[in-house]
Backbone as a ProteinNet text record, in pm:
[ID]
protein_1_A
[PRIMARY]
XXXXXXXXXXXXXXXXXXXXXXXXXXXXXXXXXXXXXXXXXXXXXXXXXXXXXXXXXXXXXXXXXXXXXXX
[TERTIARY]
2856	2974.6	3092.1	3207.9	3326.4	3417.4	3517.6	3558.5	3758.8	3763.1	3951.2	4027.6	4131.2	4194.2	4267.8	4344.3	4462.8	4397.6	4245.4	4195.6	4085.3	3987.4	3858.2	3756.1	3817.9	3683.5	3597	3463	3365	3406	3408	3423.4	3318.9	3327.9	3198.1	3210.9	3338	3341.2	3489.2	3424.3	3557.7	3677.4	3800.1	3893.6	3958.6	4057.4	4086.1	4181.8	4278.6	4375.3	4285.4	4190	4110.7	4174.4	4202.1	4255	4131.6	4118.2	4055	4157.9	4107	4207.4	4307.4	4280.1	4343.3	4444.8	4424.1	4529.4	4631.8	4556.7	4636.9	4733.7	4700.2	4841.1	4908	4880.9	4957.3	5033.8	4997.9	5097.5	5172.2	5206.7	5244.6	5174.8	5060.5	5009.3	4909.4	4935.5	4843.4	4674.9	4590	4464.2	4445.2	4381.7	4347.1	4264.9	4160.8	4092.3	4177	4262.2	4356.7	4443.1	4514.6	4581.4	4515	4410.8	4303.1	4312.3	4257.8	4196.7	4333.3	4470.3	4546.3	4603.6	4632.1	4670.9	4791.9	4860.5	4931.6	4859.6	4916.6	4854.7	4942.4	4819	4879.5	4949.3	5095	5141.7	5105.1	5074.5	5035.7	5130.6	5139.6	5212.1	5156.3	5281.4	5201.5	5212.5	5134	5038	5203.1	5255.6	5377.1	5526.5	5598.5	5738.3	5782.5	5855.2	5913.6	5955.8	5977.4	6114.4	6211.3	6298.8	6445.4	6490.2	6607.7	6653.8	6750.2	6720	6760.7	6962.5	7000.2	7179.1	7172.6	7119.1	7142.6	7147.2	7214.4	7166.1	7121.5	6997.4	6925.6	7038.9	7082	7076.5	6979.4	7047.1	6944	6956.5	6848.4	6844.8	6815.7	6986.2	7047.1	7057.1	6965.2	7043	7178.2	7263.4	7364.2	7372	7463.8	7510.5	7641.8	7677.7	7820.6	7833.2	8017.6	8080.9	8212.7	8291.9	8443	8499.2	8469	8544	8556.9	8386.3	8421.7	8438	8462	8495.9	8674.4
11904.3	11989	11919.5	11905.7	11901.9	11936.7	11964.3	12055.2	12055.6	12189.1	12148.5	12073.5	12012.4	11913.9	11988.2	12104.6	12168.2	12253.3	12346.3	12404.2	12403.7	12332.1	12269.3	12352	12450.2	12522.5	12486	12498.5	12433.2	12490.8	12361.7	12380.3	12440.8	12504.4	12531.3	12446.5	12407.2	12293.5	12240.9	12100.7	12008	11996.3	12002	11959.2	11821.7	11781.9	11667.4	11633.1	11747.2	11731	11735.3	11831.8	11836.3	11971.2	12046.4	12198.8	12270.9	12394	12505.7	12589.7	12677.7	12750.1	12884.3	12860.8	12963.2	12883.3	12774.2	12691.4	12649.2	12613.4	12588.5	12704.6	12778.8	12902.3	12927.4	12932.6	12902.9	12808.2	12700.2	12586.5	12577	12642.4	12701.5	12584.2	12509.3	12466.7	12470.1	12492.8	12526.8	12469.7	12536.6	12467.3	12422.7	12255.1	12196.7	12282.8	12348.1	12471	12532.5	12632.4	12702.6	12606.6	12543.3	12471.8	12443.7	12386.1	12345.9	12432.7	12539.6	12666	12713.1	12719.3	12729.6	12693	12771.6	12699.6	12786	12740.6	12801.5	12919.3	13028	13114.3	13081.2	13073.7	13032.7	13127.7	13138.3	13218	13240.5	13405.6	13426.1	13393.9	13339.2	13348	13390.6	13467.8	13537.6	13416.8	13453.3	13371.7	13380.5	13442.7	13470.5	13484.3	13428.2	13458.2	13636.9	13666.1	13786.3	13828.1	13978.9	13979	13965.4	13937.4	13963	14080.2	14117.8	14255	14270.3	14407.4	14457.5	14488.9	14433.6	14422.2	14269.4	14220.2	14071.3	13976	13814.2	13724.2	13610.7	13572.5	13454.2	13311.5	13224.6	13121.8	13014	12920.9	12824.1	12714	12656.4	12593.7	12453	12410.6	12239.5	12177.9	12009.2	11927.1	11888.8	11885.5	11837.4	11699.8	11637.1	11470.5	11477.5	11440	11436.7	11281.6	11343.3	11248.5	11198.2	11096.3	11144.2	11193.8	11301.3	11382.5	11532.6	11539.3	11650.3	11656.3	11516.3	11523.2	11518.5
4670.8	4660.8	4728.9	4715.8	4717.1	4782.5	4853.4	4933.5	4897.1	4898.5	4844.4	4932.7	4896.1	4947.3	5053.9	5012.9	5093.1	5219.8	5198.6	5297.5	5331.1	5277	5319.2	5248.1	5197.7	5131.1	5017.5	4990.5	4925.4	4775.3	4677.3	4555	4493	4421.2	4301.6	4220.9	4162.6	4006.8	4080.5	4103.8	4131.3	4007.7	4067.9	4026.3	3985.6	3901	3889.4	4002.5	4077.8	4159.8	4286.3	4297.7	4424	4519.4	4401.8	4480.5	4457.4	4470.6	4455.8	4371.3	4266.1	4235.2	4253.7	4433.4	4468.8	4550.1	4593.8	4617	4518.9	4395	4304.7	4244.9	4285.3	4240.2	4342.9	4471.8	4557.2	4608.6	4526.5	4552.4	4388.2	4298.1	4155.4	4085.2	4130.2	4030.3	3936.2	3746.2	3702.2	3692	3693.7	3725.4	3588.6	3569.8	3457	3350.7	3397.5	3298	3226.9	3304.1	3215.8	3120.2	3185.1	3100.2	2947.9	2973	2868.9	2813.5	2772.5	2688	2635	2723.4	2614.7	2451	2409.9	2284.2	2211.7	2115.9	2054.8	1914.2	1978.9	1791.4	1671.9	1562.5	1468.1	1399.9	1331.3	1304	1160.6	1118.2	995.7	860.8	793.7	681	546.7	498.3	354.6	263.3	138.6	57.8	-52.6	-103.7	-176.3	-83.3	-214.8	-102	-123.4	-30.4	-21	-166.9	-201.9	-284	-229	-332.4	-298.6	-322.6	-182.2	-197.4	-292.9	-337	-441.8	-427.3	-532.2	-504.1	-428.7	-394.1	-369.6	-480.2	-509.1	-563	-512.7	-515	-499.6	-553.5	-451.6	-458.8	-467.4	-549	-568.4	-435.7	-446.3	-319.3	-398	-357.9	-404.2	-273.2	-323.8	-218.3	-195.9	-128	-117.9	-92.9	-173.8	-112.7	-131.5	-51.9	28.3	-76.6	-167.4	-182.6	-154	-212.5	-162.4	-180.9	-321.6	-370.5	-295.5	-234.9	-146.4	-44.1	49.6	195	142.6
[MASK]
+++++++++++++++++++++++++++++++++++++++++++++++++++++++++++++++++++++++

């Protein structure tokens, strides 16, 4: 066993920094575990596009290239 760096107390599962993780939030740093397991959620997207609202008109969606005529 191991012992934390900042207050001597016995690790259960060593760290890469060598805190304990009650040190590590007390010193605002996140513990490598957590960090790890985070992740981003994936955001749902529908399978079809929306309608369009009704009294609106849909533009078409043109590339533009800039010439000299229109700068």
């Amino acid at each position: 066993m191991s012992n934390c760096a900042a207050c001597g107390r016995p690790l259960r599962r060593p760290s890469p920094t060598g805190l304990g993780p009650v040190c590590a939030r007390r010193l605002g740093i996140t513990p490598a575990r957590a960090a790890r397991l985070r992740r981003p959620r994936p955001v749902p997207r529908p399978d079809t596009p929306p309608e369009p609202i009704p009294g609106q008109t849909e533009l078409p969606l043109t590339h533009f290239q800039p010439t000299l005529e229109s700068l």
